[in-house]
C-alpha positions as CSV (number, residue, x, y, z in Angstrom):
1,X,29.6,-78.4,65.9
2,X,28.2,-81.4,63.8
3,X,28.6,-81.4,59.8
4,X,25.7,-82.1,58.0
5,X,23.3,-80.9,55.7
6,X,21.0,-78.1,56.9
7,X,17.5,-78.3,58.0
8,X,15.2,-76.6,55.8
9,X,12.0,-76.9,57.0
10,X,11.7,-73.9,58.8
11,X,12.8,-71.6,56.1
12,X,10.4,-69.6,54.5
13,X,11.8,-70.4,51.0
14,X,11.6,-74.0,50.7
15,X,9.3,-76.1,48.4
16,X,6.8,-75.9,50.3
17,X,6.8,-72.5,50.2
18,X,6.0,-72.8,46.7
19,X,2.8,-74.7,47.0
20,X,-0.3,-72.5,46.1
21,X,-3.5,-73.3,48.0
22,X,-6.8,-74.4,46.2
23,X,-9.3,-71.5,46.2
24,X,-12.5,-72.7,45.6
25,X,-15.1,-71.8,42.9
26,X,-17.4,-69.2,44.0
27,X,-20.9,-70.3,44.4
28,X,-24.0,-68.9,42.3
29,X,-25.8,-66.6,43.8
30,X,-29.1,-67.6,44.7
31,X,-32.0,-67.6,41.9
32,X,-35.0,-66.0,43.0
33,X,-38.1,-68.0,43.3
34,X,-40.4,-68.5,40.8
35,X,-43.5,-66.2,42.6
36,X,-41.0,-63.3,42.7
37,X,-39.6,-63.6,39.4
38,X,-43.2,-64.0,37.2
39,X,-44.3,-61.0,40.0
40,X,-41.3,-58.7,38.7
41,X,-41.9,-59.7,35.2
42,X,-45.7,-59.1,35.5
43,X,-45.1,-55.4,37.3
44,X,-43.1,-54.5,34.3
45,X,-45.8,-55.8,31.5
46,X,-48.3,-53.9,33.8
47,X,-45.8,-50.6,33.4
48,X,-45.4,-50.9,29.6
49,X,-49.1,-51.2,29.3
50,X,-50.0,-48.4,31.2
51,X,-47.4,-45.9,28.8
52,X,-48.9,-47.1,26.2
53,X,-52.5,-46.7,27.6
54,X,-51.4,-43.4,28.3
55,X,-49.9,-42.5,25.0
56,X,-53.1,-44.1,23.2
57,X,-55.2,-41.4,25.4
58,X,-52.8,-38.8,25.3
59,X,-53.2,-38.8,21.2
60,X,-57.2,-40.0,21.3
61,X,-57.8,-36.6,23.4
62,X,-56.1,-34.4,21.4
63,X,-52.8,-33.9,24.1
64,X,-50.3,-35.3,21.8
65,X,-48.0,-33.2,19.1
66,X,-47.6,-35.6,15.6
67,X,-45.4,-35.0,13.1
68,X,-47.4,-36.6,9.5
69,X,-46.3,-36.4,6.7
70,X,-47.5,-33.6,4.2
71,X,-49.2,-35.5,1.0
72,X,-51.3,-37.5,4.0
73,X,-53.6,-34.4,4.8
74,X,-56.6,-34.0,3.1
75,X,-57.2,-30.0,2.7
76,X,-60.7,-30.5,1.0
77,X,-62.1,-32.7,4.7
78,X,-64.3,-29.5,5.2
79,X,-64.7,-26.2,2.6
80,X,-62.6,-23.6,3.7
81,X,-63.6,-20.8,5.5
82,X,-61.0,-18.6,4.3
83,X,-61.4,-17.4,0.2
84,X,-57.7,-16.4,-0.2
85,X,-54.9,-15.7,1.3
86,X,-53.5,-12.1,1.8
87,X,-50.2,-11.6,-0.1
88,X,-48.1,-10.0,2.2
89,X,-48.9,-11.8,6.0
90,X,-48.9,-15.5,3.9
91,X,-45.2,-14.6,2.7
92,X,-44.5,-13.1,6.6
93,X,-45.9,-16.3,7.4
94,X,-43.7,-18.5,5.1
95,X,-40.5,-16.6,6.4
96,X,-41.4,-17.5,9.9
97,X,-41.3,-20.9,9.1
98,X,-38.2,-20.7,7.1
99,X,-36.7,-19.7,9.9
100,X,-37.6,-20.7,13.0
101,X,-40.5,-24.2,11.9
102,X,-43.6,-24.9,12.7
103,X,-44.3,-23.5,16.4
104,X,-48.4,-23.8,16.4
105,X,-49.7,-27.2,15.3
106,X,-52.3,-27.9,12.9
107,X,-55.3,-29.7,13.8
108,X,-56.5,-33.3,11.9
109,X,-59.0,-36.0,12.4
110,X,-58.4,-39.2,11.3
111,X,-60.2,-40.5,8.5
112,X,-58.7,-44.4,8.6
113,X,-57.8,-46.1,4.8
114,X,-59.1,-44.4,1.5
115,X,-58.4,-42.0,-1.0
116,X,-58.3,-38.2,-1.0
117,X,-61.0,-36.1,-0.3
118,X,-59.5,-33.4,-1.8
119,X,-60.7,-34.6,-5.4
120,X,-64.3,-34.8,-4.2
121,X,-64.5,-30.2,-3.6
122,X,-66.5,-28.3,-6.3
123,X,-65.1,-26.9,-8.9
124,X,-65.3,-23.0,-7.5
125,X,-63.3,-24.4,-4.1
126,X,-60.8,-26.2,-6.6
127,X,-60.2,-23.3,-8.8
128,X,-59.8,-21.0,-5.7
129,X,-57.4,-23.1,-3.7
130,X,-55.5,-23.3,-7.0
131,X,-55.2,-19.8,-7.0
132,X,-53.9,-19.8,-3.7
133,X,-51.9,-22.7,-3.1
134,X,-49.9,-22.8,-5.7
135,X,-49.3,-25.9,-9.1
136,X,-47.5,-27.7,-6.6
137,X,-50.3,-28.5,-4.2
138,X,-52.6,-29.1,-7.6
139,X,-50.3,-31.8,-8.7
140,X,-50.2,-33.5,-5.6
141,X,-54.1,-33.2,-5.4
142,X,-54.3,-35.1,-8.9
143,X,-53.6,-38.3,-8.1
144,X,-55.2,-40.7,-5.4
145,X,-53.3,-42.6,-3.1
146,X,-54.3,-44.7,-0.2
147,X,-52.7,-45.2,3.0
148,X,-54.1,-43.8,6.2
149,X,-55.6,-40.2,5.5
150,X,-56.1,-37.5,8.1
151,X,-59.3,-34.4,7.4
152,X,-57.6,-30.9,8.2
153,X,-59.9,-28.8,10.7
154,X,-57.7,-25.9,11.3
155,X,-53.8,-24.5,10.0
156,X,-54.7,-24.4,6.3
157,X,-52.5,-21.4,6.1
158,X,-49.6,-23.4,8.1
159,X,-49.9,-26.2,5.7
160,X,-50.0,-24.8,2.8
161,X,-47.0,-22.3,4.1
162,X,-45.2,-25.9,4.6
163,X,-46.2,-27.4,1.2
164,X,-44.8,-24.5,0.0
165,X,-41.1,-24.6,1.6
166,X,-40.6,-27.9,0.8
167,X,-41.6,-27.5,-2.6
168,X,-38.9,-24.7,-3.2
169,X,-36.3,-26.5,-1.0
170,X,-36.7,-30.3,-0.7
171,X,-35.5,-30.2,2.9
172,X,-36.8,-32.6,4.9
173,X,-37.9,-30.4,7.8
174,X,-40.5,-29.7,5.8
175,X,-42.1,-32.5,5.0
176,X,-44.1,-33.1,7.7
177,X,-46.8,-31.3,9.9
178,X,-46.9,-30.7,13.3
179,X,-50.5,-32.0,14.4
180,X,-52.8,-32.7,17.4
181,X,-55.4,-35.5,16.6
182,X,-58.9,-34.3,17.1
183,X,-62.1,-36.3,17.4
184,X,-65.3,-33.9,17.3
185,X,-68.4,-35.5,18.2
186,X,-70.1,-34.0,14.6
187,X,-69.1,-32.2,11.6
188,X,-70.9,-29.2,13.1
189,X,-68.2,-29.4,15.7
190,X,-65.2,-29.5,13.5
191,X,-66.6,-26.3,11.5
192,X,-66.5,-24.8,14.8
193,X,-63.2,-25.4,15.6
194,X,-61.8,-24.5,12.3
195,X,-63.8,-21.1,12.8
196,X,-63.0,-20.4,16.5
197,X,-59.3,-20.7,15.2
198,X,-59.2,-18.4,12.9
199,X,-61.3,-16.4,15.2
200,X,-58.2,-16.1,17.3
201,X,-55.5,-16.0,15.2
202,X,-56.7,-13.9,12.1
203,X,-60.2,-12.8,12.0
204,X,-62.2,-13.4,9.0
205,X,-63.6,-10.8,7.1
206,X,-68.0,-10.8,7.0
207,X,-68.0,-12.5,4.0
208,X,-66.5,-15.1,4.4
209,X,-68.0,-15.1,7.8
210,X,-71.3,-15.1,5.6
211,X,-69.9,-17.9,3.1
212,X,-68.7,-20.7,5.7
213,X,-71.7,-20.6,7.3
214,X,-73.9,-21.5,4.1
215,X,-71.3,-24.2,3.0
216,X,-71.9,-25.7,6.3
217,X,-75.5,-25.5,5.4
218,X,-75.5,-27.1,2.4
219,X,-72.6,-30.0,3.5
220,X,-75.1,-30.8,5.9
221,X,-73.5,-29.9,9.0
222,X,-76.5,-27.9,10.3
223,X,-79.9,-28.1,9.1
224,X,-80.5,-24.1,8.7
225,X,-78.5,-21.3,8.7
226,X,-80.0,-19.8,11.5
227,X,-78.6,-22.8,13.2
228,X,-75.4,-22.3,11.4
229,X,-74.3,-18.5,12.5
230,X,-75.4,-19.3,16.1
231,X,-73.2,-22.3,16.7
232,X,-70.2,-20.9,14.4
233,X,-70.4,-17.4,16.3
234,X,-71.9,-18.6,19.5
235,X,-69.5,-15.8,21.6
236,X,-70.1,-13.3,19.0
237,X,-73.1,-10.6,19.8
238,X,-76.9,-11.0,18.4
239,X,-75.7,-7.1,16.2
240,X,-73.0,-8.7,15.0
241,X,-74.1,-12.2,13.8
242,X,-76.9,-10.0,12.6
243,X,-74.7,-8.5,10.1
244,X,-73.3,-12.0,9.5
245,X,-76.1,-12.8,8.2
246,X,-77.1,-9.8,5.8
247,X,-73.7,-10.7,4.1
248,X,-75.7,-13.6,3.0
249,X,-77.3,-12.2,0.8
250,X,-74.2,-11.4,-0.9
251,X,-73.0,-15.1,-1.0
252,X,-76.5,-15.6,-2.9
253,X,-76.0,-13.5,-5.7
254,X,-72.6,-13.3,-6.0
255,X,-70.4,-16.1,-5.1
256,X,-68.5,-16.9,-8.0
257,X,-68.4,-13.3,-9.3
258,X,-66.5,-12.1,-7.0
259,X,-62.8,-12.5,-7.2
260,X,-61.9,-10.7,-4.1
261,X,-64.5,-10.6,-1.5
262,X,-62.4,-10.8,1.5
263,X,-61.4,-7.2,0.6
264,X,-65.6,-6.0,1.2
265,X,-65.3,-4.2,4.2
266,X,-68.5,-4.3,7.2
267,X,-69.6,-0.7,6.1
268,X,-70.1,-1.5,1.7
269,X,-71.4,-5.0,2.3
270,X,-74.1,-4.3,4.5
271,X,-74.9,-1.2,1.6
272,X,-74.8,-4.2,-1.0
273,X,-76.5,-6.5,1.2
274,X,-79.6,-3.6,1.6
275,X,-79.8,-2.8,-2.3
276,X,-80.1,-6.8,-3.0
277,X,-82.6,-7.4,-0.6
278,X,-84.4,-4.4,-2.2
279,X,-83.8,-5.9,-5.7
280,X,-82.9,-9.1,-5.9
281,X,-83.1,-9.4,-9.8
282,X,-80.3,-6.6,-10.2
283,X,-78.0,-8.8,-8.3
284,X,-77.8,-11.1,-12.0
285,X,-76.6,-7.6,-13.8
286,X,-73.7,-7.0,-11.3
287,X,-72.6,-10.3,-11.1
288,X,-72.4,-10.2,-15.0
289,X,-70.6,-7.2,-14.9
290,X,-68.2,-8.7,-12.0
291,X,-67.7,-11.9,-14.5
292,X,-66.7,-9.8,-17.1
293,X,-63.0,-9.7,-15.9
294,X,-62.6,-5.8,-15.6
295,X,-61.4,-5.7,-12.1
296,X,-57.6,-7.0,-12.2
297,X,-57.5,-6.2,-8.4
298,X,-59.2,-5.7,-5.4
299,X,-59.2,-1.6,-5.6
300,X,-61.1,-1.8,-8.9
301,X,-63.3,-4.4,-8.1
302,X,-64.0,-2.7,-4.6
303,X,-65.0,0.7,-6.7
304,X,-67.6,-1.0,-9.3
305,X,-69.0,-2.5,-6.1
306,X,-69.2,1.1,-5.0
307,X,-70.4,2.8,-7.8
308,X,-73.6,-0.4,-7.7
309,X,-74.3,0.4,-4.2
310,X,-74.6,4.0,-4.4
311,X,-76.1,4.1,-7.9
312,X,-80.1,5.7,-7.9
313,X,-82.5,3.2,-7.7
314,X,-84.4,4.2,-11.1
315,X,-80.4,3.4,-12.6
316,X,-80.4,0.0,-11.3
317,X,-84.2,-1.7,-11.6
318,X,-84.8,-3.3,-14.3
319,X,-88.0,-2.9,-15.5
320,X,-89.8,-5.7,-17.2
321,X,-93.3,-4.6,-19.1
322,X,-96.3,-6.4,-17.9
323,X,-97.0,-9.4,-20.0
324,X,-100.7,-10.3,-20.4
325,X,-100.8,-14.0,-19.4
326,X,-104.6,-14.3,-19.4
327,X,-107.6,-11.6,-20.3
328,X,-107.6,-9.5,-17.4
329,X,-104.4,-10.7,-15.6
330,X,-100.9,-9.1,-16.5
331,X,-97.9,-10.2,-15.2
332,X,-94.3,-8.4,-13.8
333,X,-91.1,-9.6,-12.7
334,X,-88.0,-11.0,-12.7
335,X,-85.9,-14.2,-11.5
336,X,-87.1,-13.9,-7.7
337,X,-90.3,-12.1,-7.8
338,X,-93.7,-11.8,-9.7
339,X,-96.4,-9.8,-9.5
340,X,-100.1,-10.4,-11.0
341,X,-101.9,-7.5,-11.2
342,X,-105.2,-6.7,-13.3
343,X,-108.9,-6.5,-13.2
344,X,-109.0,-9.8,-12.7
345,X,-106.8,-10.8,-9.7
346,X,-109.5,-10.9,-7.1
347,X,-110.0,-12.6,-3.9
348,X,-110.7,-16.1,-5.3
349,X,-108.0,-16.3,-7.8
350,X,-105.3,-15.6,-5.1
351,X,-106.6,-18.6,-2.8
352,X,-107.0,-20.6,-5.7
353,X,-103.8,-19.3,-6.4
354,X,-102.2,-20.6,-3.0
355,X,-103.6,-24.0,-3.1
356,X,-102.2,-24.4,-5.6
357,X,-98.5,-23.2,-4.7
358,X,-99.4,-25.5,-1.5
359,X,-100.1,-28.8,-3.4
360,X,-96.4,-28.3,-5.7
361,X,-94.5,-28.0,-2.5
């Protein structure tokens, strides 16, 4: 055999072997064109419009839960239909909440920028909410502050239940409301709904019944109270808005007296209602004898309603003796009625009488 050195090119572990081959860079993928990319970009403004279009609508038509915060309500938006709150269901009510939050939500409307409208109520609303709600909800209710401001149509009992529990605790759970955002076409509407609800949830008693419906009156919401009990109690019989309305005459002569008229049941307050239409100056004498602070609760003030109702007539008319106001004409009466009587009252005196009533109206 020949010597030499061996061939190595055929061996797998030469230099050559070594040598790594170039791989080359991979290419960019393909950039869409222009018409596809503004298209895609377009379809997704067009999407994030739409939600929001939909959100807008969903909390313009009432459809969408808010939580706001508490001192951003305005309780005093429309006078309360309810006069107090009952001791024992308020406190259930507060429990509930303590333990398991808010499941029902309140209703608002929106009333934009401004201050409170709770510092605009009357002094009787004031002094009874502050009876009811507590020196927390005063203090908050002392100060203006602006910032967007929402009216409360229904849930007073919920908030105030709220205001409440955070008061006590601090706990941030309860700082806000659970709200739908209403928008009713006129403030007749809005009593309405803040009526119906309670309706449904906790009936009123007649009285108050009696009283929202001639606050309504006179905030302008409805030009009568006719008009009044038949669109606040539209689904309620013709008998019973009837009695609605004799409980009226309660509210007339003696709101204000009366520090627990939720407690008048249907069967004393339509006895009431009769004896004031019958004699509307006694109703002065009770409410003086309600103002004088003797019933502490509702059981006494319930019994000197009572003992008024059933009292004989001759006990309760106050008899006023007939004052001669011109020869021949005497005159009787008291704060809501006077009668002329006398040789001569005639014929011509009581059209001259009427003209004259005519001309100062």
């Amino acid at each position: 055999m020949p010597e030499g050195p061996l061939e190595t090119k055929s061996m797998p572990f030469g230099p050559a072997s070594r040598a790594v081959s170039p791989v080359p860079p991979a290419a960019p993928a393909p950039r869409p064109p222009p018409i596809s990319r503004i298209a895609a970009e377009t379809a997704a403004t067009a999407a994030l419009e739409a939600l929001a279009g939909e959100v807008a609508e969903a909390r313009a038509t009432g459809r969408m839960v808010e939580a706001l915060p508490l001192d951003t309500i305005d309780t005093g938006h429309l006078v309360r239909d309810r006069v107090s709150f009952d001791g024992e269901d308020f406190d259930a009510l507060v429990e509930s909440l303590r333990l398991h939050g808010q499941r029902a939500p309140v209703e608002v409307i929106d009333l934009g920028q401004g201050f409170r409208s709770d510092l605009h109520l009357s002094s009787a609303d004031g002094e009874t909410r502050g009876r009811v709600m507590g020196q927390g909800d005063a203090a908050r209710d002392a100060a203006p502050e602006t910032g967007r401001r929402y009216g409360l149509i229904s849930g007073w009992r919920r908030l105030s239940a709220l205001r409440r529990l955070h008061a006590e605790t601090g706990e941030a759970r309860f700082a806000t409301v659970l709200a739908l955002l209403r928008t009713p076409e006129s403030s007749g509407a809005a009593y309405v709904a803040m009526v119906e609800e309670n309706e449904i949830r906790a009936g009123l008693s007649y009285y108050e019944r009696a009283r929202i419906a001639a606050k309504a009156v006179e905030a302008g919401a409805f030009a009568d109270r006719g008009e009044a009990l038949r669109s606040l109690y539209a689904t309620a019989s013709r008998a019973k808005r009837s009695k609605i309305g004799s409980f009226l005459n309660l509210y007339d002569a003696l709101d204000g007296s009366l520090r627990f008229p939720a407690a008048i049941g249907e069967r004393l307050g339509l006895q009431l209602a009769q004896r004031l239409a019958e004699e509307p100056e006694a109703g002065a004498a009770l409410a003086r004898l309600l103002s004088s602070g003797e019933s502490a609760d509702p059981a006494m003030e319930l019994a000197t309603l009572a003992r008024w109702a059933e009292a004989p007539r001759s006990a309760l008319r106050q008899k006023t003796a007939a004052q001669e106001i011109l020869p021949g004409i005497a005159m009787t009466g008291g704060a809501r009625r006077i009668v002329l009587s006398g040789p001569a009252v005639t014929p011509a005196l009581r059209d001259r009488l009427a003209e004259w009533l005519r001309l100062q109206g």
